[in-house]
LUMMARGU-453070 format. One record per residue (C-alpha): residue in three letters; x, y, z. Coordinates in nm, 3 decimals, always signed. Example, Ala and Ser with C-alpha at 12.3 -4.5 7.8 and 13.67 -1.06 7.14 Angstrom:
# LUMMARGU-453070
  guro        x        y        z
   Ala   +1.230   -0.450   +0.780
   Ser   +1.367   -0.106   +0.714
***
This chain:
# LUMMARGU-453070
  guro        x        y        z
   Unk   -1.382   -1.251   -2.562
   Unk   -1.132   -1.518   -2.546
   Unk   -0.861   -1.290   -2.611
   Unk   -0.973   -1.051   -2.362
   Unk   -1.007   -1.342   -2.055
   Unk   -0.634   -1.432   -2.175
   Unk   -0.548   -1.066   -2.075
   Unk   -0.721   -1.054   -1.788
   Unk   -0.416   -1.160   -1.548
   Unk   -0.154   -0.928   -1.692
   Unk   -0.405   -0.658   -1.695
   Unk   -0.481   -0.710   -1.333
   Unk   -0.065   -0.708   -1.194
   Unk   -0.045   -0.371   -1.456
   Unk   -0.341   -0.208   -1.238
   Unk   -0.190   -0.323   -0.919
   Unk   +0.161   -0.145   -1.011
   Unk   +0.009   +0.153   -1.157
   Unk   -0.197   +0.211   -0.853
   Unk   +0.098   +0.150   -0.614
   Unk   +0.251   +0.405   -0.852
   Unk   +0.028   +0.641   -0.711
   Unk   +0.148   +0.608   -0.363
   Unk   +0.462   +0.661   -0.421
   Unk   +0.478   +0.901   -0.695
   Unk   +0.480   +1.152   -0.362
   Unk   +0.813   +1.011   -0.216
   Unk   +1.037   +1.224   -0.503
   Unk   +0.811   +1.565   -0.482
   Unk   +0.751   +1.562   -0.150
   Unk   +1.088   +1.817   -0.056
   Unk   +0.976   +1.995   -0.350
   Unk   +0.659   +2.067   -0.269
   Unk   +0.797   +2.175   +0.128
   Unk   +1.068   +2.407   -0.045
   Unk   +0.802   +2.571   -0.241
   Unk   +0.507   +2.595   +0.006
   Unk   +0.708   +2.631   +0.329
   Unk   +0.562   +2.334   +0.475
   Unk   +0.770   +2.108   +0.718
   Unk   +0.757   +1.757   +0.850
   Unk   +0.428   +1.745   +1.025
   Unk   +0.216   +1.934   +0.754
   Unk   +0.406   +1.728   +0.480
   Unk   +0.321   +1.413   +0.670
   Unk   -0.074   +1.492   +0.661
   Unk   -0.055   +1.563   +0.287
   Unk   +0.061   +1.209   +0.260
   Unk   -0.164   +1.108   +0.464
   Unk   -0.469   +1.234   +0.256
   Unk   -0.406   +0.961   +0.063
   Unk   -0.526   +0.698   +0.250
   Unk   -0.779   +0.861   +0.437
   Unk   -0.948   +0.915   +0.072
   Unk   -0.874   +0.546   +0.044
   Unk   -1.082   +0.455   +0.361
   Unk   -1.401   +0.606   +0.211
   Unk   -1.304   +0.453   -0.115
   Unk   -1.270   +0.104   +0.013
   Unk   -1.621   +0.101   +0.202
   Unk   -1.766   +0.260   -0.136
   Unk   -1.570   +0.013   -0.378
   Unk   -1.739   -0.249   -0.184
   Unk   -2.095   -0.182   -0.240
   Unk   -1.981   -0.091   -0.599
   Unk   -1.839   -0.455   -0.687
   Unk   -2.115   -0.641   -0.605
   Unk   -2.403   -0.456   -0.800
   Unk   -2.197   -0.302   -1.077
   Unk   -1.943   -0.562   -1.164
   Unk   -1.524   -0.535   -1.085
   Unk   -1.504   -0.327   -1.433
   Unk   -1.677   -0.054   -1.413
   Unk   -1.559   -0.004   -1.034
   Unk   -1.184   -0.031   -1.189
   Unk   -1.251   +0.244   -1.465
   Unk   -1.435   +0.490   -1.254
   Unk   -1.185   +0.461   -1.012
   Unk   -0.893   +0.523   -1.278
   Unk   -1.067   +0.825   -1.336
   Unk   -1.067   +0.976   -1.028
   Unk   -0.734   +0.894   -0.955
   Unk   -0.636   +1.066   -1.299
   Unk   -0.856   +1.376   -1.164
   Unk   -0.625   +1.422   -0.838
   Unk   -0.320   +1.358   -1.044
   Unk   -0.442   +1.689   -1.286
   Unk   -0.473   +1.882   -1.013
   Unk   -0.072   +1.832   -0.890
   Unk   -0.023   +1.932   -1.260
   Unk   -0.233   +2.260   -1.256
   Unk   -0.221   +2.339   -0.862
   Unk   -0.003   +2.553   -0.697
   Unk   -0.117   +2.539   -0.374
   Unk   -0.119   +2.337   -0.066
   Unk   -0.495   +2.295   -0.024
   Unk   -0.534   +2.207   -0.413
   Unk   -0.265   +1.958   -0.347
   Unk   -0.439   +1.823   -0.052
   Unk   -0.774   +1.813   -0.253
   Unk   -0.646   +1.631   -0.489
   Unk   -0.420   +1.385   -0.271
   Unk   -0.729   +1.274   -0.150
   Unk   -0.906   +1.272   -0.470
   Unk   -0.641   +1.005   -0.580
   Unk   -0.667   +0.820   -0.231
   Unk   -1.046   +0.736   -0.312
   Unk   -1.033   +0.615   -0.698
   Unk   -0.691   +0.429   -0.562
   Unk   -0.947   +0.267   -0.278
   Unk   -1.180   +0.144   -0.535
   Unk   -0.894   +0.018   -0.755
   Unk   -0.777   -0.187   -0.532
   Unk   -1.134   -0.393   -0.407
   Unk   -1.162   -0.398   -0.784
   Unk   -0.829   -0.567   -0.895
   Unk   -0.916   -0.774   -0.568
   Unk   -1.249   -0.942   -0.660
   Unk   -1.170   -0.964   -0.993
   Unk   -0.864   -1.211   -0.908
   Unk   -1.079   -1.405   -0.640
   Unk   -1.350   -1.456   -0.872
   Unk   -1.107   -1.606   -1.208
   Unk   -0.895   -1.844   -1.023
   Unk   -1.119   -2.002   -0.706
   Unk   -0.875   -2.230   -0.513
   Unk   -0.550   -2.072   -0.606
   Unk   -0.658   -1.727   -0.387
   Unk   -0.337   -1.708   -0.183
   Unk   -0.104   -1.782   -0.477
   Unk   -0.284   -1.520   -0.729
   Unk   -0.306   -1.262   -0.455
   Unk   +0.035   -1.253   -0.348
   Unk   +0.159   -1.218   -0.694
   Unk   -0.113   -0.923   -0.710
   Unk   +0.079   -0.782   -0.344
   Unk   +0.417   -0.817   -0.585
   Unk   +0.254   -0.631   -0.866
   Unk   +0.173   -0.351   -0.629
   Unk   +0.537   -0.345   -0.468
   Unk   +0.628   -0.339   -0.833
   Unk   +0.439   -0.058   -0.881
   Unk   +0.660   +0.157   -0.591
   Unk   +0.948   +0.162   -0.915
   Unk   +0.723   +0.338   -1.097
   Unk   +0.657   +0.633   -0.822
   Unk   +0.973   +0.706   -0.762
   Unk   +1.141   +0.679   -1.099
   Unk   +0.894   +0.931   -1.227
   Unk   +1.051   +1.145   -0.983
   Unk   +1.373   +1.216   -1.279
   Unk   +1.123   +1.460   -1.403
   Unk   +1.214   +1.687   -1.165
   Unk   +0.983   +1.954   -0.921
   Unk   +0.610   +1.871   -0.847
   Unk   +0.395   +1.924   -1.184
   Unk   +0.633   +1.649   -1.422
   Unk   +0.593   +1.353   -1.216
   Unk   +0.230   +1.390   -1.177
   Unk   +0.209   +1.459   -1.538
   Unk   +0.371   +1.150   -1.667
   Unk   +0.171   +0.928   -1.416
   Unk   -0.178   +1.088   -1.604
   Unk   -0.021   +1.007   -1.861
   Unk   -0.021   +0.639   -1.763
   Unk   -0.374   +0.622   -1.641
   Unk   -0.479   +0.749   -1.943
   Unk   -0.313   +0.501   -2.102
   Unk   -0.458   +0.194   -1.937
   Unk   -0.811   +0.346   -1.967
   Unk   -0.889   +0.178   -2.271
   Unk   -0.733   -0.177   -2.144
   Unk   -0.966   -0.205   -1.849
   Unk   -1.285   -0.168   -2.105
   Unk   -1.144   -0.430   -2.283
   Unk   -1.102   -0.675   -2.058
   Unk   -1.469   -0.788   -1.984
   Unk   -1.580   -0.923   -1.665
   Unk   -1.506   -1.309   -1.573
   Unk   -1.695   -1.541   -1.791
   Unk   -1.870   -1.716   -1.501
   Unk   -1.901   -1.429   -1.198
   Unk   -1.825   -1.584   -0.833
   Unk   -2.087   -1.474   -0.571
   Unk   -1.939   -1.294   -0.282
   Unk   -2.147   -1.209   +0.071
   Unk   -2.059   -0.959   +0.326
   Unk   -2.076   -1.135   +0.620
   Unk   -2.040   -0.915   +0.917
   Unk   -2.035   -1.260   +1.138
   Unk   -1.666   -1.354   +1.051
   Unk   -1.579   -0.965   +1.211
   Unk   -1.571   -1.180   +1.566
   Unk   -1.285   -1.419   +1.435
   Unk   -0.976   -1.370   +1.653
   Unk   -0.781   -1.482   +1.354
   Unk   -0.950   -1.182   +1.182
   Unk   -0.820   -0.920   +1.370
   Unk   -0.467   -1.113   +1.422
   Unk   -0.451   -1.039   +1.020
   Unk   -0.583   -0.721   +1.014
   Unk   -0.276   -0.568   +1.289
   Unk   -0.038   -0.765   +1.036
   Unk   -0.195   -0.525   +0.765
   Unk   -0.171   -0.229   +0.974
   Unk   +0.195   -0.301   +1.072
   Unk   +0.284   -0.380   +0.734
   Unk   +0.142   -0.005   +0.555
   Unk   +0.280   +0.188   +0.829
   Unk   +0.584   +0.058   +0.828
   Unk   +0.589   +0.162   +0.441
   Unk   +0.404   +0.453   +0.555
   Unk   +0.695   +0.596   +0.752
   Unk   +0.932   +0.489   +0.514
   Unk   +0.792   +0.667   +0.235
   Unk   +0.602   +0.948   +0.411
   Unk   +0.910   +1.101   +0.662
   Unk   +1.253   +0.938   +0.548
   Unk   +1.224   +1.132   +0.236
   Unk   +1.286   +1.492   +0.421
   Unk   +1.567   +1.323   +0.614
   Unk   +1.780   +1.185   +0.291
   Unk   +1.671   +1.537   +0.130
   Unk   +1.949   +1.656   +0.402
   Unk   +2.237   +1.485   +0.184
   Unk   +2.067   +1.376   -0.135
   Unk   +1.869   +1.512   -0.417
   Unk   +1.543   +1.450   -0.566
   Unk   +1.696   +1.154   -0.847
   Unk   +1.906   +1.054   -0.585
   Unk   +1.609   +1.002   -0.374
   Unk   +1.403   +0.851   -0.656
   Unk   +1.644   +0.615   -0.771
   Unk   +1.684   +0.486   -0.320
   Unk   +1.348   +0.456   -0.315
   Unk   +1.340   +0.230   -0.703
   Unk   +1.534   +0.007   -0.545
   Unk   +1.345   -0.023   -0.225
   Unk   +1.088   -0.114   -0.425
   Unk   +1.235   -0.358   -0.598
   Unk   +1.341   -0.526   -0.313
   Unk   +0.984   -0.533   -0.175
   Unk   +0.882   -0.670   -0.448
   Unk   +1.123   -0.996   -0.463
   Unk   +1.058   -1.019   -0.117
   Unk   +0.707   -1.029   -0.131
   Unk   +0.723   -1.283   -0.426
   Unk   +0.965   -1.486   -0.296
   Unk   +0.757   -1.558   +0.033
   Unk   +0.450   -1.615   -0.162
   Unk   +0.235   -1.926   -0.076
   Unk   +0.482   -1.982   +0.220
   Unk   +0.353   -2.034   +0.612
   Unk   +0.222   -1.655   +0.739
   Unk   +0.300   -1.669   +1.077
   Unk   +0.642   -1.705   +1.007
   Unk   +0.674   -1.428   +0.765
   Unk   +0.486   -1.195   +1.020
   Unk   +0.788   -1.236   +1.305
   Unk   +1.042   -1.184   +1.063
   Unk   +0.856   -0.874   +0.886
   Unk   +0.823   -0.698   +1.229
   Unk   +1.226   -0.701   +1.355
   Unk   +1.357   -0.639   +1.020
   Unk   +1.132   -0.334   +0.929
   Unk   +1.185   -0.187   +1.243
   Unk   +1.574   -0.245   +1.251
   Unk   +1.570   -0.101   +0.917
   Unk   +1.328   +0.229   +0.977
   Unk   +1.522   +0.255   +1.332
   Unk   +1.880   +0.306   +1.158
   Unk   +1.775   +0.470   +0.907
   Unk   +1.630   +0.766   +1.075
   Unk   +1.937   +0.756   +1.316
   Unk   +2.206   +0.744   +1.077
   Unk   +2.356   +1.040   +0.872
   Unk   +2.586   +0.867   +0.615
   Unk   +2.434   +0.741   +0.253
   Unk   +2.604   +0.369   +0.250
   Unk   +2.393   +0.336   +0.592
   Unk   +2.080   +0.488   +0.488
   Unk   +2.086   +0.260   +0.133
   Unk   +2.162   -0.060   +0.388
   Unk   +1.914   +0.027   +0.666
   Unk   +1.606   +0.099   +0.369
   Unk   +1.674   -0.215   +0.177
   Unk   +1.628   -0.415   +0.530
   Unk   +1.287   -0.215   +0.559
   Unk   +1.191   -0.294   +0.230
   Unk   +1.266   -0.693   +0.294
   Unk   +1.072   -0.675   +0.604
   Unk   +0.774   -0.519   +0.470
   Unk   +0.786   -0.722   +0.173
   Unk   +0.730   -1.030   +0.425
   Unk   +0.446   -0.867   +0.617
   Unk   +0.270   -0.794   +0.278
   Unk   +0.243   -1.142   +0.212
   Unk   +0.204   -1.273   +0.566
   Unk   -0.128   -1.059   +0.657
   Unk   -0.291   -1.159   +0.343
   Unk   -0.196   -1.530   +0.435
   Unk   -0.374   -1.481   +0.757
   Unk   -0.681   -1.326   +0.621
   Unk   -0.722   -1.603   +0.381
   Unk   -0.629   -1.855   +0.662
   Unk   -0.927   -1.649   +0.887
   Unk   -1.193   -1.610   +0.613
   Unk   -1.402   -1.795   +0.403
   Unk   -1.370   -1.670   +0.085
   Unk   -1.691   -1.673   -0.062
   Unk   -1.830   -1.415   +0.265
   Unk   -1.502   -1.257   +0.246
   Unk   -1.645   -0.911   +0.138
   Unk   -1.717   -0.762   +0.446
   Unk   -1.359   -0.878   +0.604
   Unk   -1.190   -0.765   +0.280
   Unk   -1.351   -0.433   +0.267
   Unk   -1.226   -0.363   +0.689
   Unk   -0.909   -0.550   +0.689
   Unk   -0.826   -0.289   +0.386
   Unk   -0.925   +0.008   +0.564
   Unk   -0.733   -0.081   +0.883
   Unk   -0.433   -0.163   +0.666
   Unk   -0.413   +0.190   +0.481
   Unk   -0.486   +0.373   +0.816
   Unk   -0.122   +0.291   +0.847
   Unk   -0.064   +0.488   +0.562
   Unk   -0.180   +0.739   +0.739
   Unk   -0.105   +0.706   +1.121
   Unk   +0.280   +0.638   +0.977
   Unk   +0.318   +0.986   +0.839
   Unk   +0.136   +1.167   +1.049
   Unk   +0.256   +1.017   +1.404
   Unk   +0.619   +0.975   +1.217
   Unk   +0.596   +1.347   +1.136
   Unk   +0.492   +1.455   +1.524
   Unk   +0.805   +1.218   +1.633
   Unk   +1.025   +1.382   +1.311
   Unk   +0.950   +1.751   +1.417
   Unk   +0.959   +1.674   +1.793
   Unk   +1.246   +1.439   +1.873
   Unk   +1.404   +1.461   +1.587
   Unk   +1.476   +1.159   +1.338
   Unk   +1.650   +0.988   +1.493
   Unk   +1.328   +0.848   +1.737
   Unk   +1.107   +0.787   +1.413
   Unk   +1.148   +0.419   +1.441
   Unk   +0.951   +0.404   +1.780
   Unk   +0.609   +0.404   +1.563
   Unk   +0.698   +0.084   +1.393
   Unk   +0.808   -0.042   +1.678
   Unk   +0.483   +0.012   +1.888
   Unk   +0.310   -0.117   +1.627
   Unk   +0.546   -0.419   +1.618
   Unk   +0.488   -0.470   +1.989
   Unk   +0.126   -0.505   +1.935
   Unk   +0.096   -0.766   +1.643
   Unk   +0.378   -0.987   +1.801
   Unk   +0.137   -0.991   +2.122
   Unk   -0.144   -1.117   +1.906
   Unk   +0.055   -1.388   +1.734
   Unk   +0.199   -1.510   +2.064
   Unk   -0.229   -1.507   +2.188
   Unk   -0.364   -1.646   +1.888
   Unk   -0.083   -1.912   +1.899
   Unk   -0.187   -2.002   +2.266
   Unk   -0.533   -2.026   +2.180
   Unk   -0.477   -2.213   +1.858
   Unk   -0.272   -2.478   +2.108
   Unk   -0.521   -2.472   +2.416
   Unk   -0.832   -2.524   +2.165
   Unk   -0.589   -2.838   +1.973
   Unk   -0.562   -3.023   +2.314
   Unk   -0.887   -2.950   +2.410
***
């Protein structure tokens, strides 16, 4: 048992990059899977965004599952039903198999996620922020794996070889036993009317459709001048960058981290989809990726700031499910703009969406000053 709690941690950042593996194990495949099925921008924008909308209903699900079975068992189910989706991209040939199982991988990823979640609150009480930014890290981590496992080359290997990995840390998760002394959690529907709630929860949204659009459009744009390593290794890198970014600003001031988030990831999405030339598109991703790094970190600053953590369930569970409908308003609108105006527009969605949550800051800000004085 003691060896077990000692793996606990480790165990927890390896889920958090595997499952961030499956969000961006599409990046690579997706102009594969357009050559072979015909489909363009806007259709290959809602497969990636049956993702997250599996993910909503996962989320809401996961958290009911938590608290009466126990952050385990919610973890290995879910790996399951992520490896599920992932064997249908290996024996599917279609588009609606693919979008079956896209969203067959978006709710097992859900419940992954409120599992790796609550188990970190509940082992390390007091150090909440610290833990889960380094668990944010793990899961920009995770966006190497995606992408590398594009080298495998057209749509079946890469899904293949991520089964592979689920498979693999199956048998780690049973392991691994719940914490030794399990922290009650309430879902409190009360902290819902906290201005600094929903201040955290835009950051969120911002933050996953920023990466949304990054990962769910771009990819058909670069496919103009690169191919699918070339794209795989881009979007490595991207990751990487996220994830120094998002460790690097760990622990630090949110607010802060939100303004910066919102300019650079929109600079960065903005030139990218406007420029044509390689040196400008590996430049204008890497200043997305730094950005949305920072807005990772910020939001879940904010929600911890907002929350109470022992009635954060409720909050957790809603502030998740408005951050992945990013995920999926960033491909989908980004697609609409992509097939419409061309790609060179695509960096209006992060920008309205930058608009907003710099509003709410500048608000909350006012009101945080007013209510000081007062």
């Amino acid at each position: 048992q003691a060896l077990a709690s000692r793996a606990a941690y480790p165990l927890l950042l390896v889920l958090g990059a595997l499952d961030a593996a499956g969000y961006s194990v599409i990046v690579p495949v997706a102009p594969a899977i357009a050559d072979a099925t015909g489909a363009g921008p806007a259709t290959m924008g809602l497969l990636v965004a049956s993702f997250p909308a599996g993910m909503v209903a996962g989320f809401a699900l996961a958290g009911w599952a938590v608290r009466r079975h126990g952050s385990r068992a919610l973890v290995a189910g879910s790996l399951v039903l992520v490896a599920l989706g992932a064997l249908g991209f290996v024996l599917g040939d279609s588009l609606g198999i693919y979008f079956a199982s896209r969203t067959l991988m978006g709710l097992g990823s859900g419940g992954i996620w409120i599992g790796v979640t609550f188990d970190t609150l509940s082992r390390w009480p007091g150090q909440e922020y610290l833990c889960m930014s380094r668990i944010f890290a793990a899961y920009s981590a995770g966006g190497l794996i995606g992408p590398a496992l594009g080298a495998f080359g057209g749509i079946h290997g890469p899904f293949l070889a991520y089964l592979i990995l689920l498979l693999l840390a199956l048998p780690a998760v049973l392991f691994v036993g719940e914490p030794a002394t399990r922290r009650g959690f309430a879902a409190d529907r009360t902290v819902l009317r906290r201005r600094a709630f929903w201040v955290a929860s835009a950051a969120i949204l911002f933050a996953v459709l920023a990466l949304g659009v990054l990962e769910g459009v771009l990819p058909l744009h670069l496919a103009e001048r690169l191919t699918q390593a070339q794209i795989g290794a881009l979007y490595v890198g991207a990751s990487l960058v996220v994830t120094v970014s998002a460790t690097a600003s760990g622990g630090r001031r949110p607010r802060p981290l939100v303004f910066g988030a919102v300019f650079l990831a929109v600079a960065g999405i903005s030139l990218a989809g406007m420029a044509t030339d390689v040196p400008l598109w590996v430049f204008s991703i890497l200043l997305a990726a730094i950005g949305i790094g920072l807005a990772n970190t910020g939001s879940l600053g904010l929600l911890i700031e907002a929350v109470p953590v022992e009635r954060i369930v409720t909050a957790m569970v809603i502030w998740s499910q408005i951050g992945i409908l990013g995920y999926l308003l960033g491909p989908l609108v980004g697609g609409l703009v992509a097939d419409g105006l061309g790609y060179a527009f695509i960096g209006l969605v992060p920008a309205a969406a930058g608009l907003v949550i710099l509003a709410l800051l500048r608000v909350d800000r006012r009101a945080a000053r007013s209510a000081a004085r007062a």
